[in-house]
N, CA, C and O of each residue as an XYZ file, in Angstrom:
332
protein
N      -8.824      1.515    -12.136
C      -8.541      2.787    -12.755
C      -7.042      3.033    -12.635
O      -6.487      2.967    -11.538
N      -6.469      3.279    -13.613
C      -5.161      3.609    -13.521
C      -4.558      5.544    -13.971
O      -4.757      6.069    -15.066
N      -3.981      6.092    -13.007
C      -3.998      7.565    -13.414
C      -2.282      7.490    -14.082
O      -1.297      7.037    -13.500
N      -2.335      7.962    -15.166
C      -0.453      8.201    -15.374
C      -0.019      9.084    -14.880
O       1.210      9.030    -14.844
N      -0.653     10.375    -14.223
C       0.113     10.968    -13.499
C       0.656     10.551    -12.217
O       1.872     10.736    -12.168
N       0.151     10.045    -11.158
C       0.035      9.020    -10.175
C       1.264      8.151    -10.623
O       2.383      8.339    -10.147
N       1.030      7.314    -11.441
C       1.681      5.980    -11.444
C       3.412      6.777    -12.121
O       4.520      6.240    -12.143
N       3.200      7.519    -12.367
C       4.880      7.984    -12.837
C       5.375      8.774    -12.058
O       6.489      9.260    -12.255
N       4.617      9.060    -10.992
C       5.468      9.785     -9.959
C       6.712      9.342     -9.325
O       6.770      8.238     -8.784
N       7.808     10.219     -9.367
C       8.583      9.815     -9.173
C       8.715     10.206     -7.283
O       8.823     11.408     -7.040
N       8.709      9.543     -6.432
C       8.598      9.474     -5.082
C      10.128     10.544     -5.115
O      10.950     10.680     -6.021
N      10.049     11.389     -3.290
C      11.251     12.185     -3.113
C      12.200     11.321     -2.510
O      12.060     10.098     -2.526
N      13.229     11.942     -1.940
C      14.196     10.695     -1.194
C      14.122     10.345     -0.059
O      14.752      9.429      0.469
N      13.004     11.353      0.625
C      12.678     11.508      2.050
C      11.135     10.835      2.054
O      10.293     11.213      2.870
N      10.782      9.509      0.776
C       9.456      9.519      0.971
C       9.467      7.965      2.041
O       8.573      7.122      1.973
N      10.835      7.853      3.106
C      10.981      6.759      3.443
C      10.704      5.295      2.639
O      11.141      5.069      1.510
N       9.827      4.265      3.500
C       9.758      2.742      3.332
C       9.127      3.275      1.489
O       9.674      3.064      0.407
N       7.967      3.911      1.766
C       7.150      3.245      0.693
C       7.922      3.673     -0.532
O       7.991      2.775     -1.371
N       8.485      4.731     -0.842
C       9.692      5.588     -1.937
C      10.223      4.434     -2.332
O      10.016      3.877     -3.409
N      11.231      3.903     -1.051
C      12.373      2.745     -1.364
C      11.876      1.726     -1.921
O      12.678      1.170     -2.671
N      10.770      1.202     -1.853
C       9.658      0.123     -2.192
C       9.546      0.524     -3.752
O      10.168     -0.190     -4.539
N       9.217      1.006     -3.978
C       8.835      1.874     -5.633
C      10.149      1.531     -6.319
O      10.360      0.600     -7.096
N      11.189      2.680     -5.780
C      12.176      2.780     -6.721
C      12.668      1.003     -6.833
O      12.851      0.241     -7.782
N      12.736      0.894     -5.669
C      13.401     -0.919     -6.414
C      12.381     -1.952     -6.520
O      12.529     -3.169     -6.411
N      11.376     -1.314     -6.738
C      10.276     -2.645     -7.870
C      10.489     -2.184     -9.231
O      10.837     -2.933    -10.144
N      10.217     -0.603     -9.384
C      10.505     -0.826    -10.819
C      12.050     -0.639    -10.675
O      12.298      0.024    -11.682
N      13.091     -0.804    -10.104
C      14.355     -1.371    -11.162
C      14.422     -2.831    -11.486
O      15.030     -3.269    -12.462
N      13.782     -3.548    -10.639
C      13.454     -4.713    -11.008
C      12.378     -5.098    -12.337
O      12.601     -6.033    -13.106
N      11.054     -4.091    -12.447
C      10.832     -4.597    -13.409
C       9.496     -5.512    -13.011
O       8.848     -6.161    -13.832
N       9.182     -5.420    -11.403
C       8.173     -5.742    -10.626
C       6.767     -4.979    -10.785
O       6.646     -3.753    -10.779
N       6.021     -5.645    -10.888
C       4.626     -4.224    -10.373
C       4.596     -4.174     -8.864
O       4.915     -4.866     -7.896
N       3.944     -2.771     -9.209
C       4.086     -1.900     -7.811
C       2.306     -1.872     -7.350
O       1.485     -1.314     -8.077
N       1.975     -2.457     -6.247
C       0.250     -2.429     -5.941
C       0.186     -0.849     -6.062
O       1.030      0.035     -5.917
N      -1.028     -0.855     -6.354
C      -1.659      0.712     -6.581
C      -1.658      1.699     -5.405
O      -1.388      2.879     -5.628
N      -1.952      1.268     -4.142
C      -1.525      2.137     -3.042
C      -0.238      2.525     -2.831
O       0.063      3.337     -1.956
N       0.453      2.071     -3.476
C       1.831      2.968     -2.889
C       1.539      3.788     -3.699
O       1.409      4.903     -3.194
N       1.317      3.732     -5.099
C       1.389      5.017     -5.647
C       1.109      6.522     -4.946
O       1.829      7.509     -4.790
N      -0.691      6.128     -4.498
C      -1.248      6.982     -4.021
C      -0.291      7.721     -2.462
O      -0.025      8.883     -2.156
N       0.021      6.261     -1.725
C       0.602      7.023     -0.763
C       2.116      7.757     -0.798
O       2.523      8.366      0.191
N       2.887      7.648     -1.992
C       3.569      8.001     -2.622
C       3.431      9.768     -2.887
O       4.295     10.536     -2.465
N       2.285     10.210     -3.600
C       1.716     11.084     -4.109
C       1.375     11.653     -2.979
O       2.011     12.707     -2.984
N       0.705     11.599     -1.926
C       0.064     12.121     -0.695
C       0.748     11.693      0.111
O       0.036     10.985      0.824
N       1.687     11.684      0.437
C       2.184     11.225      1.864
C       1.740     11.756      3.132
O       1.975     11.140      4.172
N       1.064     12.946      3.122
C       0.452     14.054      4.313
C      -0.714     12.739      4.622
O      -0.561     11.965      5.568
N      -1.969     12.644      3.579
C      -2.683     11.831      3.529
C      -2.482     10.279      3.888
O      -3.225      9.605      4.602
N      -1.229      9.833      3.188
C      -1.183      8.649      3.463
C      -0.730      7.894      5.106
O      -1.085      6.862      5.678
N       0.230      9.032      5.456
C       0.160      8.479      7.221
C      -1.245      8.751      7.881
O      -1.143      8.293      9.019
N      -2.276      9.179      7.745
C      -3.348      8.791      8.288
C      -4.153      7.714      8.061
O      -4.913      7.433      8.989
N      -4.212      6.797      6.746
C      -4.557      6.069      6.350
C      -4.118      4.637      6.700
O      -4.742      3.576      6.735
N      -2.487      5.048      7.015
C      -1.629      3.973      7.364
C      -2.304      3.545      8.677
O      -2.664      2.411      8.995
N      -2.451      5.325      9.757
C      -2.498      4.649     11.234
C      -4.132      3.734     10.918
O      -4.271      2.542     11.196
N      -4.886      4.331     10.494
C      -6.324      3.855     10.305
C      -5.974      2.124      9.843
O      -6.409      1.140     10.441
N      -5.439      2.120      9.115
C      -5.230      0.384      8.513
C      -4.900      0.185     10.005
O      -5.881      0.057     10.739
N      -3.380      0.125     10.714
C      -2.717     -0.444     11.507
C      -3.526     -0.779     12.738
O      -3.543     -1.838     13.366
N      -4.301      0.523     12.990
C      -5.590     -0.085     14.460
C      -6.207     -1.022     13.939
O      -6.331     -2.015     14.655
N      -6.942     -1.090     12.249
C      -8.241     -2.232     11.881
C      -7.270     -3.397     12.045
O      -7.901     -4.314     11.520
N      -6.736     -3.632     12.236
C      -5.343     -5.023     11.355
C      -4.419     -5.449     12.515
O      -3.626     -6.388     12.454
N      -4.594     -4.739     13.454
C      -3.544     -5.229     14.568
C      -4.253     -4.836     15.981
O      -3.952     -5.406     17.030
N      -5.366     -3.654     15.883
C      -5.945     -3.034     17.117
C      -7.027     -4.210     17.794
O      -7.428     -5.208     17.196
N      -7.366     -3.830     19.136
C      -8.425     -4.806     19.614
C      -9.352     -5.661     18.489
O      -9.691     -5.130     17.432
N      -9.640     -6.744     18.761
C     -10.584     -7.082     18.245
C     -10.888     -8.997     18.623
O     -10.225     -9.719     19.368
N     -11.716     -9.236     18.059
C     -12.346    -10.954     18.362
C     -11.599    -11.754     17.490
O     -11.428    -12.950     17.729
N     -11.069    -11.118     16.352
C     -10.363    -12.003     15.307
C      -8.935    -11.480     15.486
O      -8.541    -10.335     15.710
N      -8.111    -12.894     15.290
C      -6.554    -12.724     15.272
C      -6.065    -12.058     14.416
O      -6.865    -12.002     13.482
N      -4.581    -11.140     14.069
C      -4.603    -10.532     13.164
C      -4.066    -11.504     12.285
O      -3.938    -10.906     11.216
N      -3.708    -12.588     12.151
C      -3.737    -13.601     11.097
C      -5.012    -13.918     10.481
O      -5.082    -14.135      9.271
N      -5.883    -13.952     11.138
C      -7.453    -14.047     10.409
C      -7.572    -12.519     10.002
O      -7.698    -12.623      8.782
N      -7.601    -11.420     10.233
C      -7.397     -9.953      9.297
C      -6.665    -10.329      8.249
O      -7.326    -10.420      7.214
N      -5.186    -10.656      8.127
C      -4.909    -10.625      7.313
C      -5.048    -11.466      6.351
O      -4.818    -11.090      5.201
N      -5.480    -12.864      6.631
C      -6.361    -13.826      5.704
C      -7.290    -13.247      5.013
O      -7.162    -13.433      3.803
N      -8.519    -12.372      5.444
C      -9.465    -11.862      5.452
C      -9.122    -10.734      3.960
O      -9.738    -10.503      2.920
N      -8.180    -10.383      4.390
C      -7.502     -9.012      3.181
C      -7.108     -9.891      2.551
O      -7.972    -10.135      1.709
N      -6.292    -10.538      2.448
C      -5.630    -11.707      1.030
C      -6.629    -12.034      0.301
O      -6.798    -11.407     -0.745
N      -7.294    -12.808      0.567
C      -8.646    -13.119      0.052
C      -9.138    -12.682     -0.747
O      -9.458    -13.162     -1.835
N      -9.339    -11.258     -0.147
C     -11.276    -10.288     -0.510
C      -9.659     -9.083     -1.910
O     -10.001     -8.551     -2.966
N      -8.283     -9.051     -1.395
C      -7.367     -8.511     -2.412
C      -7.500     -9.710     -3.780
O      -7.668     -9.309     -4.932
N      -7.431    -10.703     -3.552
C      -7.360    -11.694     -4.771
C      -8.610    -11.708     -4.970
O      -8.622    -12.008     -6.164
N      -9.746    -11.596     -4.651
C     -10.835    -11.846     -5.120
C     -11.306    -10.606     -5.886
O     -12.444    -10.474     -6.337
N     -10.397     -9.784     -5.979
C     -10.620     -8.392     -6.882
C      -9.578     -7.753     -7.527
O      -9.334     -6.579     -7.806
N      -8.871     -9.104     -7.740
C      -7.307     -9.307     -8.953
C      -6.675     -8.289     -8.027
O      -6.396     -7.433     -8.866
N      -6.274     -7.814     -6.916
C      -5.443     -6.790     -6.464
C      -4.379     -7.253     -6.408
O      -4.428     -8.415     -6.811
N      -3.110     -6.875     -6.026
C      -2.029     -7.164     -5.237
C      -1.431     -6.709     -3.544
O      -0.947     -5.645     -3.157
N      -1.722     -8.077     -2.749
C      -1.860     -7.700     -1.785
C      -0.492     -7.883     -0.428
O      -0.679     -7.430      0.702
């Protein structure tokens, strides 16, 4: 699903990493994966989401976070994402 309001947002200057990420993919001319948008748009929202990723992906667990992140590459390409 793609929203144009979302995807043309123009991020503030204070939207830190993910802002800076945006503005210089598209001056490049790059696509931008769909979550930044969102966390772009919500930033209140999106640092909770972030910490939630960062415990699944790096927090305790039986699998290395090289096997997490194998795990996401994967199951992202296996559903045309960009990951």
């Amino acid at each position: 699903m793609y929203l144009d309001t979302i995807e043309e947002f123009v991020p503030p200057d204070d939207s830190g990493r993910i802002g800076r990420v945006i503005r210089a993919a598209r001056e490049q001319g790059l696509p931008i994966p769909q979550i930044y948008h969102l966390f772009a748009w919500r930033m209140d929202a999106a640092t909770h989401l972030g910490e939630y990723m960062e415990e699944v992906m790096r927090g305790p667990s039986v699998l290395s976070a090289g096997v997490r992140e194998l795990i996401a590459s994967f199951t992202s390409r296996r559903n045309h994402c960009l990951f």
